[in-house]
N, CA, C, O and CB atoms as a CASP TS submission, in Angstrom:
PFRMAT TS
TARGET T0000
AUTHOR 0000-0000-0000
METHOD Language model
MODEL 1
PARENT N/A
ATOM      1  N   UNK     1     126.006  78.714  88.761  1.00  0.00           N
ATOM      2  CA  UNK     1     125.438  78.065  89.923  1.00  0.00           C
ATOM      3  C   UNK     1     124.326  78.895  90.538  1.00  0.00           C
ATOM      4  O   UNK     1     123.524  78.290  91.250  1.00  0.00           O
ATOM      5  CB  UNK     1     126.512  77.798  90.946  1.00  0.00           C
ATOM      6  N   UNK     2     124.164  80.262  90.350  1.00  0.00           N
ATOM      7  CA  UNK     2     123.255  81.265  90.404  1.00  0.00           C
ATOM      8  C   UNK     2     121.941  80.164  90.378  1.00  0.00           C
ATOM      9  O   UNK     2     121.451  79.875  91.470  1.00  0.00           O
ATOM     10  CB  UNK     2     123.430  82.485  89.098  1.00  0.00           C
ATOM     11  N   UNK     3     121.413  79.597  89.232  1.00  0.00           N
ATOM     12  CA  UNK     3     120.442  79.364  89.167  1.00  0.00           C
ATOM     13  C   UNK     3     119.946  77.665  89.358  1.00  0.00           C
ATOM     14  O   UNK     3     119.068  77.045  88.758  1.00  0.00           O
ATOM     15  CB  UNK     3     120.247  80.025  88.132  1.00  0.00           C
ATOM     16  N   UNK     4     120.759  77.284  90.287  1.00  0.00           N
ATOM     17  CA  UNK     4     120.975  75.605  89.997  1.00  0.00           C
ATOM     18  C   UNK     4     119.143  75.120  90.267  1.00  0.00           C
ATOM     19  O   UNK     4     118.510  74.226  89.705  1.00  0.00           O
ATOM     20  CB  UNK     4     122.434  74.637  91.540  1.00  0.00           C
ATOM     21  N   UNK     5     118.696  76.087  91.311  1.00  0.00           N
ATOM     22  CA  UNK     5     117.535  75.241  92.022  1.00  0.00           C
ATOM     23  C   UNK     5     115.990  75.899  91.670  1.00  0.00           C
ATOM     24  O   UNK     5     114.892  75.543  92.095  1.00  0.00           O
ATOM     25  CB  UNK     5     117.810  75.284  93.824  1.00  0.00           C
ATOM     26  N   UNK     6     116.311  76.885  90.822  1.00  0.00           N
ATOM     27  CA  UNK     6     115.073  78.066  90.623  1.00  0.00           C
ATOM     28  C   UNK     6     113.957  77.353  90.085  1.00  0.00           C
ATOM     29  O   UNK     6     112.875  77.918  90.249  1.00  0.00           O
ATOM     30  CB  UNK     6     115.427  79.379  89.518  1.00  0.00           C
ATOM     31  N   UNK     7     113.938  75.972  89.327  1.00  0.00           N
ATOM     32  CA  UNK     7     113.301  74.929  89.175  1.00  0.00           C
ATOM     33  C   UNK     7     112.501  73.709  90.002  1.00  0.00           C
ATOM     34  O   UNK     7     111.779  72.727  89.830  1.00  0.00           O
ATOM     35  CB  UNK     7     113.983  74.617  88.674  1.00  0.00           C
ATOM     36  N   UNK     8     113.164  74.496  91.015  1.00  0.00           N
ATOM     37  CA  UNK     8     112.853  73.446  92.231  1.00  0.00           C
ATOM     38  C   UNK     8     111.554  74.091  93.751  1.00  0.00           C
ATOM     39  O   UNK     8     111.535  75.238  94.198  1.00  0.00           O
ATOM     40  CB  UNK     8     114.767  73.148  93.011  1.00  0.00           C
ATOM     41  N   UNK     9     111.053  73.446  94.003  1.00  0.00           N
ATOM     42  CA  UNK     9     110.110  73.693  95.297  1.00  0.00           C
ATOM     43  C   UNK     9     110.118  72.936  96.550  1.00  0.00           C
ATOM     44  O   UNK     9     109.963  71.736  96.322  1.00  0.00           O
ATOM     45  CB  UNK     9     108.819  73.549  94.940  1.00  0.00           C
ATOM     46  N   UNK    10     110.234  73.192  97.693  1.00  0.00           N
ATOM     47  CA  UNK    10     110.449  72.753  98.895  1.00  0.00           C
ATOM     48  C   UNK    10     109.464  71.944  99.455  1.00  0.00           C
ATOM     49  O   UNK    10     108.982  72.843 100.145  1.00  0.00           O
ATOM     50  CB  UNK    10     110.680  73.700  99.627  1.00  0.00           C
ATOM     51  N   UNK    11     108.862  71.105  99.686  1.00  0.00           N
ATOM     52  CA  UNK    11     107.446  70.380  99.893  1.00  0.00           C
ATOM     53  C   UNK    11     107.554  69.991 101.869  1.00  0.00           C
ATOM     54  O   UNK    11     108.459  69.287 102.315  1.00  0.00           O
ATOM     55  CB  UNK    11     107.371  68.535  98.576  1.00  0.00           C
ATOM     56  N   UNK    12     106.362  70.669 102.848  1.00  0.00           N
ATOM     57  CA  UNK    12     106.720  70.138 103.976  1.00  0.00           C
ATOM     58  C   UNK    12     105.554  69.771 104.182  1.00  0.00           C
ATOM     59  O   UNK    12     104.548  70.238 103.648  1.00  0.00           O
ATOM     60  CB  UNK    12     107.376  70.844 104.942  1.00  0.00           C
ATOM     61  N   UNK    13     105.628  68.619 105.238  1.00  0.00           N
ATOM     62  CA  UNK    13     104.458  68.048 106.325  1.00  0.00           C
ATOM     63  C   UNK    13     104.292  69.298 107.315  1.00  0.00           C
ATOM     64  O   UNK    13     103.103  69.487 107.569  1.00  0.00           O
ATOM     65  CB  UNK    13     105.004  66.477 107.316  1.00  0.00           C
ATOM     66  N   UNK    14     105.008  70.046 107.834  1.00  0.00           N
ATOM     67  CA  UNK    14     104.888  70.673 108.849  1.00  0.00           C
ATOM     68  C   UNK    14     105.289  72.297 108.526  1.00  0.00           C
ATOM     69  O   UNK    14     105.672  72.815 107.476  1.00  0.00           O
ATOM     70  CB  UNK    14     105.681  69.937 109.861  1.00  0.00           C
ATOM     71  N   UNK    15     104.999  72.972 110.085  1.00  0.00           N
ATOM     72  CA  UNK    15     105.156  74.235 110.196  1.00  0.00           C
ATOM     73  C   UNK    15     106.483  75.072 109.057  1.00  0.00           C
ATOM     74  O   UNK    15     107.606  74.595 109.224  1.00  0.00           O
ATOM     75  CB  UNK    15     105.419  74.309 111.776  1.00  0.00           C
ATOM     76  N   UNK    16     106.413  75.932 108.254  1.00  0.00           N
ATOM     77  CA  UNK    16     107.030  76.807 107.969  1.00  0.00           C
ATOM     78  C   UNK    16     108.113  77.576 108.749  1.00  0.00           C
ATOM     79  O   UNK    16     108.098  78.800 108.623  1.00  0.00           O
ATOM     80  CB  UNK    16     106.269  77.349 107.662  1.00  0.00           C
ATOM     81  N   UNK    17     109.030  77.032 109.518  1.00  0.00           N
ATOM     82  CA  UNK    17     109.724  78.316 110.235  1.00  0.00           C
ATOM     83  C   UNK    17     110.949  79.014 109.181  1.00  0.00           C
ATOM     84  O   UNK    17     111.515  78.650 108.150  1.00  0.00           O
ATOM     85  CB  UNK    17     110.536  77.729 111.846  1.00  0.00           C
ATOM     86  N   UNK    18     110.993  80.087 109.978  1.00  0.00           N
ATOM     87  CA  UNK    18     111.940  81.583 109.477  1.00  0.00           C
ATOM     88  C   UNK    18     113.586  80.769 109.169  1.00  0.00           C
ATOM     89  O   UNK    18     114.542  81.221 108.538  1.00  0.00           O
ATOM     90  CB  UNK    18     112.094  83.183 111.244  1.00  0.00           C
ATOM     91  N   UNK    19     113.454  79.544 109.823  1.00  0.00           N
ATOM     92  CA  UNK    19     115.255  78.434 109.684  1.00  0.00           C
ATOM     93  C   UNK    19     115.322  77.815 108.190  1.00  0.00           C
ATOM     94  O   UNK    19     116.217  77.767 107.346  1.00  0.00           O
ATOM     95  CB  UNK    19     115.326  76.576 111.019  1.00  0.00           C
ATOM     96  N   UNK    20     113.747  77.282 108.240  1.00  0.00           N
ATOM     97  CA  UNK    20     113.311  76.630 106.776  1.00  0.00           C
ATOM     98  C   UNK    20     113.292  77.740 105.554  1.00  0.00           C
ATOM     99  O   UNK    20     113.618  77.467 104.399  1.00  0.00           O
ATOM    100  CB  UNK    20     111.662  75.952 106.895  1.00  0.00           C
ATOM    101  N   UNK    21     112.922  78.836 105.935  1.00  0.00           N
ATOM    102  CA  UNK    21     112.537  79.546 105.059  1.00  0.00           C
ATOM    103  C   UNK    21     113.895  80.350 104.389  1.00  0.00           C
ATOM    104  O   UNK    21     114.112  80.760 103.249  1.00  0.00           O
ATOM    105  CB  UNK    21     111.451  80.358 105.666  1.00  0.00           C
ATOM    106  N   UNK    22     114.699  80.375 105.644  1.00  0.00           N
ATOM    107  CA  UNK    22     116.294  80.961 105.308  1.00  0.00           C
ATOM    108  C   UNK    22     117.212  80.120 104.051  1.00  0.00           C
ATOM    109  O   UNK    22     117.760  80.466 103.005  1.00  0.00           O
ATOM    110  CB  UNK    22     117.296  80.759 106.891  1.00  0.00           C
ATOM    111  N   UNK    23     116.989  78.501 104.996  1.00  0.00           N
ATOM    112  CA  UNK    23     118.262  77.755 103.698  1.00  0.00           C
ATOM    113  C   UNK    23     117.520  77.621 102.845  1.00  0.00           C
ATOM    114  O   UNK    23     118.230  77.072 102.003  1.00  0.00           O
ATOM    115  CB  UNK    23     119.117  76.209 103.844  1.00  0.00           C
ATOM    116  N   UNK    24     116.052  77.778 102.188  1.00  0.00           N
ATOM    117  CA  UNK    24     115.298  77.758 100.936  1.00  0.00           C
ATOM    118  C   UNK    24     115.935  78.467 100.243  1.00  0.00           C
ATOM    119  O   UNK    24     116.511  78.007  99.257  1.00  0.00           O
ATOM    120  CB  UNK    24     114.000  78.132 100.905  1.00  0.00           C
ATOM    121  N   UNK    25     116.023  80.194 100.678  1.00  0.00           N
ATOM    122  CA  UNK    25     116.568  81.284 100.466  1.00  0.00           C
ATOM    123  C   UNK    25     117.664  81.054  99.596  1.00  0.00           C
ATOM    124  O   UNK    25     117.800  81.178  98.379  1.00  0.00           O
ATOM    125  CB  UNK    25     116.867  81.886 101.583  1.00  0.00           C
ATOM    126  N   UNK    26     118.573  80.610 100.709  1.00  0.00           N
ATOM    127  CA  UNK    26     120.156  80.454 100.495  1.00  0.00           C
ATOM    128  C   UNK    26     119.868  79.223  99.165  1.00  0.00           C
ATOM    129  O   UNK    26     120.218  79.418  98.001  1.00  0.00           O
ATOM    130  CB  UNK    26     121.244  79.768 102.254  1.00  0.00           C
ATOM    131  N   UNK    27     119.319  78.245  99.547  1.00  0.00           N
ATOM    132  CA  UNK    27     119.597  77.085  98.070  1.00  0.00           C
ATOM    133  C   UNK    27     118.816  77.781  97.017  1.00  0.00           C
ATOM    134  O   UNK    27     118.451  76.999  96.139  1.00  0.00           O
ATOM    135  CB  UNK    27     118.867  75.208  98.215  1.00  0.00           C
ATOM    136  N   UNK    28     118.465  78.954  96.845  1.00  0.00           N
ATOM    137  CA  UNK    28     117.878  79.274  95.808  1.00  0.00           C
ATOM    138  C   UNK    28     116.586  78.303  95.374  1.00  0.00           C
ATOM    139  O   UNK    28     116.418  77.976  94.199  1.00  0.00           O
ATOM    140  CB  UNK    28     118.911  79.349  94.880  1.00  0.00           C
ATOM    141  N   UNK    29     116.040  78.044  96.032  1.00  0.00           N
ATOM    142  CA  UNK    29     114.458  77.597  95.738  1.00  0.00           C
ATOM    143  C   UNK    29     113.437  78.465  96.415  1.00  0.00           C
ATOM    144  O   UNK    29     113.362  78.913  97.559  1.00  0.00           O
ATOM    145  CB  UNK    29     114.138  76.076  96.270  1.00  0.00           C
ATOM    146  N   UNK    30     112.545  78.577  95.167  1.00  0.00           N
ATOM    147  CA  UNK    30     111.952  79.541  95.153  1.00  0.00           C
ATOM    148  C   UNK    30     110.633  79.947  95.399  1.00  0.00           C
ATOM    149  O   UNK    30     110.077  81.032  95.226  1.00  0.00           O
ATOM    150  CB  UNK    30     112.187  79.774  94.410  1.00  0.00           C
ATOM    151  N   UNK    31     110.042  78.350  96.048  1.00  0.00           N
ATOM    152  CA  UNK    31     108.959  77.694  96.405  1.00  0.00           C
ATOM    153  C   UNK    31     108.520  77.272  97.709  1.00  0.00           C
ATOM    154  O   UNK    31     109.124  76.201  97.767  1.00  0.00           O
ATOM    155  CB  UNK    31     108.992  76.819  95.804  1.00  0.00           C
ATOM    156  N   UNK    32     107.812  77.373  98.934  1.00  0.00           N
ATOM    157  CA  UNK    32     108.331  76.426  99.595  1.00  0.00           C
ATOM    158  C   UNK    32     106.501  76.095 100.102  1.00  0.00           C
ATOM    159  O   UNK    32     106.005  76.997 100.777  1.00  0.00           O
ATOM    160  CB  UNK    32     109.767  76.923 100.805  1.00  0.00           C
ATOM    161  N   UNK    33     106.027  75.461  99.936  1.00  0.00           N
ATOM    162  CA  UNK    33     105.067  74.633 100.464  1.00  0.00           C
ATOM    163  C   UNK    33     104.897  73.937 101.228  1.00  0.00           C
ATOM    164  O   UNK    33     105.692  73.008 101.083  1.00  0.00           O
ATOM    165  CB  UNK    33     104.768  74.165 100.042  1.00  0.00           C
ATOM    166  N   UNK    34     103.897  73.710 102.554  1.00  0.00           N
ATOM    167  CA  UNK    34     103.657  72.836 103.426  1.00  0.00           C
ATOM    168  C   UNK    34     102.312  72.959 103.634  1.00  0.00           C
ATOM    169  O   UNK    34     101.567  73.900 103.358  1.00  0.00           O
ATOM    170  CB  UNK    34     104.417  72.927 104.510  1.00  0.00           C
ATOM    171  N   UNK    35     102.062  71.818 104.194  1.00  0.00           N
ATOM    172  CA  UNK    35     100.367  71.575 104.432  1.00  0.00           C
ATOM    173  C   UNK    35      99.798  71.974 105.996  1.00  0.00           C
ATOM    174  O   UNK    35      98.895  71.387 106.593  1.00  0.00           O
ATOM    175  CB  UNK    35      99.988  69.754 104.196  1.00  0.00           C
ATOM    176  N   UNK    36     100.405  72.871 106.372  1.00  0.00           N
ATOM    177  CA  UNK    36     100.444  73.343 107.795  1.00  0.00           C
ATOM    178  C   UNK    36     100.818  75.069 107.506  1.00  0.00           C
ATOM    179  O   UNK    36     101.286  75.445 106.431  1.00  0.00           O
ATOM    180  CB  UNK    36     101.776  72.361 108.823  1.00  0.00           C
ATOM    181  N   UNK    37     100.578  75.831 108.442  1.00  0.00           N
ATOM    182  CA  UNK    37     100.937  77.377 108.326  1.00  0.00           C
ATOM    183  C   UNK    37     102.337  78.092 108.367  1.00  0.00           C
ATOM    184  O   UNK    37     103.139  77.334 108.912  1.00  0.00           O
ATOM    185  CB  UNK    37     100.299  77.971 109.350  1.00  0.00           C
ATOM    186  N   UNK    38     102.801  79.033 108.066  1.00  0.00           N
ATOM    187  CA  UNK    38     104.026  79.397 108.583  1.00  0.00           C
ATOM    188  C   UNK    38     104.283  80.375 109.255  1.00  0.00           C
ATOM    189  O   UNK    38     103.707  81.451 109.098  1.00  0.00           O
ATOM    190  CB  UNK    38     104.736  79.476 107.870  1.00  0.00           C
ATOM    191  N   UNK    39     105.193  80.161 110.116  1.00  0.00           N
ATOM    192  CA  UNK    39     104.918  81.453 111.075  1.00  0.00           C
ATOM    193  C   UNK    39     105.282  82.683 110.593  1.00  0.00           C
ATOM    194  O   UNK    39     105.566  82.826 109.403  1.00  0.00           O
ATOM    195  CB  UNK    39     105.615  81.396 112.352  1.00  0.00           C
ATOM    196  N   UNK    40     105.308  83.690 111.465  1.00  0.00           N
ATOM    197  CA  UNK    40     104.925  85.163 111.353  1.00  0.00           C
ATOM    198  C   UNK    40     106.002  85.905 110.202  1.00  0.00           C
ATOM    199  O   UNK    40     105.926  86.444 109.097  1.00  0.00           O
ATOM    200  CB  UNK    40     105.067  85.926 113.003  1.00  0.00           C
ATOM    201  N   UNK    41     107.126  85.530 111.306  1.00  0.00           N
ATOM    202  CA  UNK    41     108.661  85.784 110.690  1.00  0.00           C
ATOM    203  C   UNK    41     108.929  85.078 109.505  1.00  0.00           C
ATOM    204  O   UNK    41     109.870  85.420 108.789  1.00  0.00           O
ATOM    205  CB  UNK    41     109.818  85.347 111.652  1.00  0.00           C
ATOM    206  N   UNK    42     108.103  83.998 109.182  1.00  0.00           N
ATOM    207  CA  UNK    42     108.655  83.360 107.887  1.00  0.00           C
ATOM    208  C   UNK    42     107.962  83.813 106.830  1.00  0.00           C
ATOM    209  O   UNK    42     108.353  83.534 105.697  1.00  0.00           O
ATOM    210  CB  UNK    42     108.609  81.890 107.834  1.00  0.00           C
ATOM    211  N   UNK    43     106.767  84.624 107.047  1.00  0.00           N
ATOM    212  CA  UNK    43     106.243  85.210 105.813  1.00  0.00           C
ATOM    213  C   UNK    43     106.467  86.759 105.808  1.00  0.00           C
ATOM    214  O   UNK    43     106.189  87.473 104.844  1.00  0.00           O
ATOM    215  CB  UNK    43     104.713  84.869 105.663  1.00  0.00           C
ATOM    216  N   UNK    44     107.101  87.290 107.217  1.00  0.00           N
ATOM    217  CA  UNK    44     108.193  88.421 106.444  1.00  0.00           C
ATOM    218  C   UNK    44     109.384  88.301 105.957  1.00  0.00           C
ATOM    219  O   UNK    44     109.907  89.223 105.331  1.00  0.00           O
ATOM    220  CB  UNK    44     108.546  89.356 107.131  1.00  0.00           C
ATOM    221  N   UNK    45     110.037  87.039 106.196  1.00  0.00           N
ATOM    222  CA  UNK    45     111.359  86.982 105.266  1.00  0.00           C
ATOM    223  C   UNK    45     111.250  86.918 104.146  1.00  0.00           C
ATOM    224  O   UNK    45     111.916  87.409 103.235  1.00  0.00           O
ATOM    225  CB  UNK    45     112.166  86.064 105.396  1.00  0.00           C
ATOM    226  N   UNK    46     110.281  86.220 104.161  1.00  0.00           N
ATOM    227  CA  UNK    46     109.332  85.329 102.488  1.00  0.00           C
ATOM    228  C   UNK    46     109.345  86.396 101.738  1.00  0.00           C
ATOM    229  O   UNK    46     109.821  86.139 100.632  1.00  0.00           O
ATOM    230  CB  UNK    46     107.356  84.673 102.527  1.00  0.00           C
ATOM    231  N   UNK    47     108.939  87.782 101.901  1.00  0.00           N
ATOM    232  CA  UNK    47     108.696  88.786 101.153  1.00  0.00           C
ATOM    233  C   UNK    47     110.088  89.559 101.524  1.00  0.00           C
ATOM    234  O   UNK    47     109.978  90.455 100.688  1.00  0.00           O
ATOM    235  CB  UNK    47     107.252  89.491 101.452  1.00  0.00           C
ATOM    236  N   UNK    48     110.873  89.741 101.949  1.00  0.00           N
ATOM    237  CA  UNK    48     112.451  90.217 101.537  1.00  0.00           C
ATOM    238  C   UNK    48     113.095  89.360 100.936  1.00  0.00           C
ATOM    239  O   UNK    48     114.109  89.600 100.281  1.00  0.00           O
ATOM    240  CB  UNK    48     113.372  90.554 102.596  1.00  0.00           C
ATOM    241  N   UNK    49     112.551  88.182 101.098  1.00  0.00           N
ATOM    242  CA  UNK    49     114.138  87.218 100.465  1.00  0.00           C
ATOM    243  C   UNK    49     113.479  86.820  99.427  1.00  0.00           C
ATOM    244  O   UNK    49     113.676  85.605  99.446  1.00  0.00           O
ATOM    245  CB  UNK    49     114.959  85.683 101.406  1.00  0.00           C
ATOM    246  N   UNK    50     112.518  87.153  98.111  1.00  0.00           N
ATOM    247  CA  UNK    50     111.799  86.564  97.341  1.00  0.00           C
ATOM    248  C   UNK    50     111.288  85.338  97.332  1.00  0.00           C
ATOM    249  O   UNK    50     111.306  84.597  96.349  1.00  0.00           O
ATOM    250  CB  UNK    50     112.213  86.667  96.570  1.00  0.00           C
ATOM    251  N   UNK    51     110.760  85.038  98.539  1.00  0.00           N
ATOM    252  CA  UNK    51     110.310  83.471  98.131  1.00  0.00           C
ATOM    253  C   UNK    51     108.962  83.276  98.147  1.00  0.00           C
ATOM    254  O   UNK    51     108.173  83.946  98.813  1.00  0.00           O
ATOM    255  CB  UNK    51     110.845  82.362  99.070  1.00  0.00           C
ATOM    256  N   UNK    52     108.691  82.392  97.444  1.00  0.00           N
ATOM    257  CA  UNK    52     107.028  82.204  97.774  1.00  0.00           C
ATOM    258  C   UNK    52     106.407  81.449  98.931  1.00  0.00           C
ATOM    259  O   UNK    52     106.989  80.403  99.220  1.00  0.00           O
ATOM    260  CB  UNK    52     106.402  81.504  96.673  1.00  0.00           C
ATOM    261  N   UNK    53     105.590  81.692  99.482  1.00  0.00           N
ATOM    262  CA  UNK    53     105.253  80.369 100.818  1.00  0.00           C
ATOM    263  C   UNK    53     104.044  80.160 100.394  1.00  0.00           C
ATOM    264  O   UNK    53     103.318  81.145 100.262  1.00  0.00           O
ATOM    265  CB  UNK    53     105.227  80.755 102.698  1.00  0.00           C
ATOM    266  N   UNK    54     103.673  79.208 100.166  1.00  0.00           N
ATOM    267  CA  UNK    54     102.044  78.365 100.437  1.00  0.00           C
ATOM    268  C   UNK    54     101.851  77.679 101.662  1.00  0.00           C
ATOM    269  O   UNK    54     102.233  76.532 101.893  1.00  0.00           O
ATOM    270  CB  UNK    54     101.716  77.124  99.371  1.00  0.00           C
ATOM    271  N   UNK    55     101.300  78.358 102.364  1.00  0.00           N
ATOM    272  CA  UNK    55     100.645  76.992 103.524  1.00  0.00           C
ATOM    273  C   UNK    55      98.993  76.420 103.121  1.00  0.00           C
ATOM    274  O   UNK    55      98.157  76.776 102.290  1.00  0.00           O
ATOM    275  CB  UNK    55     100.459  77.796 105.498  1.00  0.00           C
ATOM    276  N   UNK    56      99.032  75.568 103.972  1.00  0.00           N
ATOM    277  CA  UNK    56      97.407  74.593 104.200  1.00  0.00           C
ATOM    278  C   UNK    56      96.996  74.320 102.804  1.00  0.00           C
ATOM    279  O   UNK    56      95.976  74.591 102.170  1.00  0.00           O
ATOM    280  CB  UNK    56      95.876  75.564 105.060  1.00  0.00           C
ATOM    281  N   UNK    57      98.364  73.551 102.445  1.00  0.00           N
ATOM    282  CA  UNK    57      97.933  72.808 100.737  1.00  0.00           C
ATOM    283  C   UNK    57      97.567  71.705 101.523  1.00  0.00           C
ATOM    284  O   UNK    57      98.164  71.140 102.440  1.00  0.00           O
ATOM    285  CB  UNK    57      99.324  72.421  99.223  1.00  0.00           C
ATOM    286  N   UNK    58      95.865  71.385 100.701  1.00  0.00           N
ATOM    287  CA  UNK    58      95.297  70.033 101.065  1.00  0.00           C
ATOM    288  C   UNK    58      94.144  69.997  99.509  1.00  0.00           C
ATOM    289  O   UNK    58      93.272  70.694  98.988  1.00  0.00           O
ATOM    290  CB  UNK    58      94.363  70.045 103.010  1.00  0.00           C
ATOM    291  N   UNK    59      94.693  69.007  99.336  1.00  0.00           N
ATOM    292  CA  UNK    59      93.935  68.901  97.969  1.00  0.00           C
ATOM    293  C   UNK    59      93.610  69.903  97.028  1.00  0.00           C
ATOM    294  O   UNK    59      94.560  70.671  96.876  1.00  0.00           O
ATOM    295  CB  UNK    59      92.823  68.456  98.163  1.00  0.00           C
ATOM    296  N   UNK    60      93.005  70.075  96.606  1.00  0.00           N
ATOM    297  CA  UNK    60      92.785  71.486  95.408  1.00  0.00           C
ATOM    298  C   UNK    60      92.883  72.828  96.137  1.00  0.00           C
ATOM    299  O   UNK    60      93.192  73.794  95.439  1.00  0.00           O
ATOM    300  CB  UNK    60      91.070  71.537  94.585  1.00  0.00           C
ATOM    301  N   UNK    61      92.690  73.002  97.285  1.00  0.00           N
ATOM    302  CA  UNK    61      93.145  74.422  98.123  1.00  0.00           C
ATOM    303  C   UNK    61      94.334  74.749  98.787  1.00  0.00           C
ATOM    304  O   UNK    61      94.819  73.922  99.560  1.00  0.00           O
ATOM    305  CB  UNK    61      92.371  74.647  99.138  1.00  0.00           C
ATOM    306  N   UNK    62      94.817  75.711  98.623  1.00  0.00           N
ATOM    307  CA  UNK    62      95.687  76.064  99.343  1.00  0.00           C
ATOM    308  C   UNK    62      95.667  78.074  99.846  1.00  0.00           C
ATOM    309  O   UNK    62      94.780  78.888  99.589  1.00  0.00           O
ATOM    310  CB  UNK    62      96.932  75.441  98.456  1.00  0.00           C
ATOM    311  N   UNK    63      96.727  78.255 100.448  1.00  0.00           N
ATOM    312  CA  UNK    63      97.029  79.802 101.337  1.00  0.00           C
ATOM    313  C   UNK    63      98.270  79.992 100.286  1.00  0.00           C
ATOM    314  O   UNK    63      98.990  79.045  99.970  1.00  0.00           O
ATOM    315  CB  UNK    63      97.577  79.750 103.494  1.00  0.00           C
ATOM    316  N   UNK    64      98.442  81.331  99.773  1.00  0.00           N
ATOM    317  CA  UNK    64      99.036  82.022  99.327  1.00  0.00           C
ATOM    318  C   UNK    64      99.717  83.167  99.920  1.00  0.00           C
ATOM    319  O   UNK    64      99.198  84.271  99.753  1.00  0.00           O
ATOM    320  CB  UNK    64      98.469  82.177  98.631  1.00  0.00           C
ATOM    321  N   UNK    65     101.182  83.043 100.823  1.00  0.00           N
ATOM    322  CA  UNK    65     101.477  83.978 101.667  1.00  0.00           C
ATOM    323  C   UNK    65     102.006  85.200 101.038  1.00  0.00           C
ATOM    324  O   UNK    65     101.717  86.390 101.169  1.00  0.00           O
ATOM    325  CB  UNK    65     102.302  83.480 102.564  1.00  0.00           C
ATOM    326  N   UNK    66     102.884  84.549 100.302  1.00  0.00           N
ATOM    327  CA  UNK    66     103.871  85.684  99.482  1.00  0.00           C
ATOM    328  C   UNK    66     104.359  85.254  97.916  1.00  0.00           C
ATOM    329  O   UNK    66     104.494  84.162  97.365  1.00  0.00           O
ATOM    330  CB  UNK    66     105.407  85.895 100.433  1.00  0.00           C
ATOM    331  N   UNK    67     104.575  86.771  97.439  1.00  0.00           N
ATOM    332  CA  UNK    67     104.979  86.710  96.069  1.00  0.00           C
ATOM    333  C   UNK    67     104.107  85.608  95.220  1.00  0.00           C
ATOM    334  O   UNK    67     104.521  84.636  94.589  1.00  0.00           O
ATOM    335  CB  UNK    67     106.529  86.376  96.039  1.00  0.00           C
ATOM    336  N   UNK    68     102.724  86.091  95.417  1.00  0.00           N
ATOM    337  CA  UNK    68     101.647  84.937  94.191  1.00  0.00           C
ATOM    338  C   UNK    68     101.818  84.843  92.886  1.00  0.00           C
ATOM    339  O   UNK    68     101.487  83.949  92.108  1.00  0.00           O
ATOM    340  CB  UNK    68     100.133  85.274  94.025  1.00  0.00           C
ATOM    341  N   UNK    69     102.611  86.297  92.639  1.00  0.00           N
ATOM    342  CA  UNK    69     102.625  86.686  91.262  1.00  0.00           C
ATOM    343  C   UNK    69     103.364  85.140  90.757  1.00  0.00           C
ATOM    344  O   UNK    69     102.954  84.617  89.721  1.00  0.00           O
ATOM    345  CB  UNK    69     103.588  88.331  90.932  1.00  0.00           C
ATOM    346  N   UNK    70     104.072  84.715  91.280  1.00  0.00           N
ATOM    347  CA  UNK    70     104.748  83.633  90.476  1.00  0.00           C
ATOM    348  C   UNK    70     104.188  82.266  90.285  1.00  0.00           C
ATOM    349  O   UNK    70     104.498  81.447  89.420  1.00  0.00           O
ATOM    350  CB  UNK    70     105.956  83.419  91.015  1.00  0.00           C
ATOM    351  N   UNK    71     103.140  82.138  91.422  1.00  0.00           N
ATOM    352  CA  UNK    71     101.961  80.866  91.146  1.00  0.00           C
ATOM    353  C   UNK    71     101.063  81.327  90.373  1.00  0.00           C
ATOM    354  O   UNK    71     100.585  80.439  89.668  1.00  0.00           O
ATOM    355  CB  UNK    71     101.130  80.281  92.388  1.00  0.00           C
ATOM    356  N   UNK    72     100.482  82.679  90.147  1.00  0.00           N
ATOM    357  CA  UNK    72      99.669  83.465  88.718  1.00  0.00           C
ATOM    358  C   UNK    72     100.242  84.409  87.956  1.00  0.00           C
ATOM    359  O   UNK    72      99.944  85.586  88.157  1.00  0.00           O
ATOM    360  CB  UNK    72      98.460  84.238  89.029  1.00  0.00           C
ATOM    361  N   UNK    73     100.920  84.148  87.216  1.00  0.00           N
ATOM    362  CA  UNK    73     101.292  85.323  86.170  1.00  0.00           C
ATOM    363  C   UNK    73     100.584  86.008  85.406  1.00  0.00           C
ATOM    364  O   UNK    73     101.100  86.862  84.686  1.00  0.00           O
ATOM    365  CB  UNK    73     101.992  85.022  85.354  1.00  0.00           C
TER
END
């Protein structure tokens, strides 16, 4: 069950918070994207709890908060 969701990415309309960014954590997804920014605390958890955050995905651009290595290998 370790790995049920590592396949999976979080998709939001809105703000990134450190609540969202926690049960990502916890469900083991390893992605979490929204088309809006995330706050402060959620892109230092982002980088202790391995997750990646993208904010201000809008068409071909987006923000790369944490852990890119896994959107560019």
């Amino acid at each position: 069950m370790l790995g049920i969701n590592r396949d999976k990415c979080l998709l939001l309309s809105g703000r990134v918070s450190s609540e969202i960014l926690i049960k990502a954590a916890r469900s083991n997804i390893p992605v979490v994207v929204s088309r809006a920014a995330p706050t402060q605390l959620a892109v230092e958890l982002s980088n202790q709890l391995g997750v990646t955050v993208i904010g201000f995905a809008r068409g071909l651009q987006l923000s790369i908060y944490s852990h890119a290595e896994r959107i560019f290998p």
